[in-house]
C-alpha positions in Angstrom: 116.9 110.6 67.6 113.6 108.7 68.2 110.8 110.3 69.4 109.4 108.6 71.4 106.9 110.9 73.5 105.5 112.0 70.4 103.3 108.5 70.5 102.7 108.4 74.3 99.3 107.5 74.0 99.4 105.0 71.1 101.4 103.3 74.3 98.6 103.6 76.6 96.1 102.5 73.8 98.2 99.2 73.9 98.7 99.0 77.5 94.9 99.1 77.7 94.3 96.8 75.1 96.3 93.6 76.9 95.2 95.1 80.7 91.1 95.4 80.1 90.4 92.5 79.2 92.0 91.0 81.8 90.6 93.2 84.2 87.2 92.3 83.2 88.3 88.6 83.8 89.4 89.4 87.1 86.6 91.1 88.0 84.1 88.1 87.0 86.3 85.1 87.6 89.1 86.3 89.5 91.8 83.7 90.0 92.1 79.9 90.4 94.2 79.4 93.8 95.7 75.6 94.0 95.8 74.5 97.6 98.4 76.3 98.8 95.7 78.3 99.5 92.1 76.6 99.7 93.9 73.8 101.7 93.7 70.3 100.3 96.3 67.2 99.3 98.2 67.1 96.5 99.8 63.5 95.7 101.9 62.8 92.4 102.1 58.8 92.0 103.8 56.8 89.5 102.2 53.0 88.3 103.7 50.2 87.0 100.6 49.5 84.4 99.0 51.5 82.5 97.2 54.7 84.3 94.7 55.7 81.3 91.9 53.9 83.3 93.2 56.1 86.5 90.0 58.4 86.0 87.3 55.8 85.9 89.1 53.9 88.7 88.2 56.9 91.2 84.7 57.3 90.1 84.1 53.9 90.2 85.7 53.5 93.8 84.1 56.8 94.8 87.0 58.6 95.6 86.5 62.2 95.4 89.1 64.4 93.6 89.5 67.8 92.2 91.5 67.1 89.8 94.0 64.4 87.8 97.0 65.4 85.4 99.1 63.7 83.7 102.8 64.8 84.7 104.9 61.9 83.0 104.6 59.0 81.8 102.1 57.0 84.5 102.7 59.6 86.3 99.7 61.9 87.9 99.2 64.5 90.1 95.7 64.4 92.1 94.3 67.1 93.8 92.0 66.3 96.5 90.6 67.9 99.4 92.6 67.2 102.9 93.4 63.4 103.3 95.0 62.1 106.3 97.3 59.9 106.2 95.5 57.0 107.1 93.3 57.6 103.8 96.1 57.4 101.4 97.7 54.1 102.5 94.2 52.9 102.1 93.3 54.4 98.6 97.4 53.5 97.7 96.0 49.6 98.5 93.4 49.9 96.1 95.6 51.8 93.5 97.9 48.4 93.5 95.5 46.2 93.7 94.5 47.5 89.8 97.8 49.0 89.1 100.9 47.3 90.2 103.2 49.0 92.3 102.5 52.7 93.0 105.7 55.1 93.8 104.8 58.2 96.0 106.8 61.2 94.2 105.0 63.6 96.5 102.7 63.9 99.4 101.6 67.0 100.3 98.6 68.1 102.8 97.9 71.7 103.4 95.1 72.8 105.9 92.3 75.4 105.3 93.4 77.6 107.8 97.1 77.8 106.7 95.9 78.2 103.4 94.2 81.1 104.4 97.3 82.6 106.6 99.0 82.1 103.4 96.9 84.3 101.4 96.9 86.8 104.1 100.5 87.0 104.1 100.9 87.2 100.4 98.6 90.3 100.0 101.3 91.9 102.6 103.8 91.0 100.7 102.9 92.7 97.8 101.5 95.6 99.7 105.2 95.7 102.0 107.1 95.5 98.7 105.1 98.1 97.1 105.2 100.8 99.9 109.0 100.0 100.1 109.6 100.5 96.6 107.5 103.9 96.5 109.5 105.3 99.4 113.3 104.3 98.1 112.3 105.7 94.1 110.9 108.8 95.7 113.6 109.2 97.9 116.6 108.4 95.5 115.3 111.3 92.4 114.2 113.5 94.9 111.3 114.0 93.6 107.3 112.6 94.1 106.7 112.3 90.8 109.5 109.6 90.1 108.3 107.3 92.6 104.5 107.7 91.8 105.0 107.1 88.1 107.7 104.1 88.8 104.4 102.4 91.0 102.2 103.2 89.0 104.1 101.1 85.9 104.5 98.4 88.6 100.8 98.0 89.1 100.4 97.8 85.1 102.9 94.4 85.3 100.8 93.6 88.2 97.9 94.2 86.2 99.2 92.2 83.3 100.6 88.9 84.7 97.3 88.9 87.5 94.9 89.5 84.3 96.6 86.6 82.1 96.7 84.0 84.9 93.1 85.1 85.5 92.1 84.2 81.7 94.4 81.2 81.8 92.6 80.0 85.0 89.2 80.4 83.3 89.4 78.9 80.0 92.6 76.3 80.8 92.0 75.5 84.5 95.4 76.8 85.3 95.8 77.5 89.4 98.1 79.9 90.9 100.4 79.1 94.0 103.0 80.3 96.5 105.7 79.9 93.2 103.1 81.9 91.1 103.4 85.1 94.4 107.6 84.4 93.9 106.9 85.0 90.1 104.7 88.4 91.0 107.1 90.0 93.6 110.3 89.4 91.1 108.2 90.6 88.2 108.0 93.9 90.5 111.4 94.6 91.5 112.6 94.1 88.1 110.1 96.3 86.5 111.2 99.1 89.0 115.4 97.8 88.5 114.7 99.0 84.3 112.9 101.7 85.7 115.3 103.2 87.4 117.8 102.6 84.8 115.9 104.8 82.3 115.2 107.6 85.5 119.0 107.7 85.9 119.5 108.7 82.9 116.8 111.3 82.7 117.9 112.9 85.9 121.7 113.2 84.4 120.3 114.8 81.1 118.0 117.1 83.2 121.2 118.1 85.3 123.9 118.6 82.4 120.8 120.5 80.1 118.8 122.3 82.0 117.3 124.7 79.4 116.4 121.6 76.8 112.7 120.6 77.2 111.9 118.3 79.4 109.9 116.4 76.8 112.8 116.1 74.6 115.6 115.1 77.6 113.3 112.2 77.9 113.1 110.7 74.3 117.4 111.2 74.8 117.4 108.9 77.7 115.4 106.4 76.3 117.4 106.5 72.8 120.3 105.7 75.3 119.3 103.4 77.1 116.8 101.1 75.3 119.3 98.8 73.5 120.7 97.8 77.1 117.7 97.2 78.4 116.3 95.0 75.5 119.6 93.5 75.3 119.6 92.7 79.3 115.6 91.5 78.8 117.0 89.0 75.9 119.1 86.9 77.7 116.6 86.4 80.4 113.9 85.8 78.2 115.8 83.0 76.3 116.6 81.2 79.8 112.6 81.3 80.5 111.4 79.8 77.0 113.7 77.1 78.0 112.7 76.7 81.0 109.0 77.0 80.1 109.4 73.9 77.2 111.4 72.3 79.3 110.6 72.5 82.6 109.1 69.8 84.8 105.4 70.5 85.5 106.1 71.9 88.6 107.9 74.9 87.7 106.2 75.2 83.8 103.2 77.8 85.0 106.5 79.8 87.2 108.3 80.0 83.9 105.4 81.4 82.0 104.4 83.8 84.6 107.9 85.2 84.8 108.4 85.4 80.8 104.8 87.2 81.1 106.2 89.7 83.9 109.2 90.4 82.0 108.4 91.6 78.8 105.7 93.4 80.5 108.3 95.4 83.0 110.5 95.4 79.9 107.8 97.4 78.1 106.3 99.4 81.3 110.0 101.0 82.0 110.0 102.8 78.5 106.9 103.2 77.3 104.4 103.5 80.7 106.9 105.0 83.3 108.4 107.7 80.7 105.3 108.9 79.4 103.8 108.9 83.1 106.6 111.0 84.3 106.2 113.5 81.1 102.5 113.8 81.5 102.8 114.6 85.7 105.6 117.1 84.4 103.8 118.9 81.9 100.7 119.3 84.3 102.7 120.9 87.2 104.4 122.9 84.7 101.2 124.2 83.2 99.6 124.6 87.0 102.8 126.6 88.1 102.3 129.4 85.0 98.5 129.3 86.1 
């Protein structure tokens, strides 16, 4: 048998060594939010000529954009802020006018106050879900210490997917959007889902050996139950890299988020929740025969 809490700290070591530096990024650059959440238009297009001129055509027109991306080929996605819809039958004009024919793929307008009810409603979210998730661990084991060590491993893949989109947002411009929030809240319930499986099985070694050290009815659980859960994390992980090369832009930053989440809950659940739940252990044990 592995033992695995013998190295409990080389795991926080590592934990800290992908979490700081995102941390830090957050801190100082926080994220990029698209305009799901500032509030602006986003319009995909596809010419009939040519779009490598699209750029200089805007500036030269003075049209003012955030941001234009290539999705296809001549095809681009432009960020703006809010057009009516006046405005883009009249910059559509001047598009074919230099460009041919211009298909509308997408149109979409969000306002800067539903941007902002947005974001309010997200941070609930996550808040809702994590409350929710606290109460049903705690109340399932029994036990505080179970729940408080399963949230705590679900704010380190918080922790981990919010730092990397932070970095990717700073150095490659990347945004995050209401698809980027879906990404987060699955991340969480299935980093608590692996969690539990591993807890399960600790609590059914604890009740069949209740004289073995705890310590060592933990590194038994985990040696039974690791295989299934990287197994189970495999075939999910497979779909995503798929999905993630060969996606459409719309759902390629979803992918990666997701593939980010789950190795991260795939790691958390055995090597942060475990080693959380022998540490709280060991100090109540040592309090009680104080």
């Amino acid at each position: 048998m592995i033992r695995f809490m013998n190295f409990k700290w080389l795991y926080f070591l590592l934990s800290g060594l992908v979490i700081v530096p995102g941390l830090i990024s957050l801190v100082l650059f926080g994220l990029r939010p698209s305009i799901d959440f500032t509030g602006g238009t986003l319009w995909e297009i596809k010419l009939e000529k040519d779009g490598s001129d699209l750029g200089r055509f805007f500036s030269d027109k003075n049209i003012e954009i955030n941001s234009l991306n290539s999705s296809g080929q001549n095809q681009f996605l432009i960020k703006a802020k809010p057009w009516e819809d006046s405005r883009r039958r009249e910059v559509r004009g001047q598009l074919e006018s230099q460009f041919g024919s211009v298909e509308e793929l997408r149109f979409e307008t969000v306002g800067p106050l539903m941007g902002r009810e947005l974001l309010i409603k997200t941070v609930l979210a996550v808040i809702l879900a994590s409350i929710f998730i606290l109460i049903y661990v705690a109340y399932q084991f029994k036990d505080k210490l179970y729940g408080l060590s399963a949230i705590l491993a679900m704010f380190h893949d918080s922790l981990v997917i919010l730092g990397s989109f932070s970095l990717l947002g700073h150095f490659f411009g990347i945004e995050v959007d209401t698809l980027f929030v879906t990404a987060v809240l699955t991340v969480l319930s299935f980093s608590v889902h692996d969690t539990v499986v591993v807890y399960d099985r600790i609590r059914e070694s604890v009740r069949h050996f209740p004289e073995t050290p705890f310590e060592n009815l933990v590194d038994k659980s985990i040696n039974e139950t690791l295989v299934r859960s990287l197994n189970n994390s495999l075939t999910v992980v497979f779909m995503l890299l798929a999905l993630f090369l060969l996606g459409g832009q719309t759902i390629h930053w979803f992918a990666l988020a997701l593939l980010i989440g789950l190795v991260s809950g795939t790691y958390s659940s055995t090597f942060t929740a475990a080693p959380l739940l022998v540490i709280f252990h060991n100090y109540l044990q040592g309090k009680n025969r104080a």
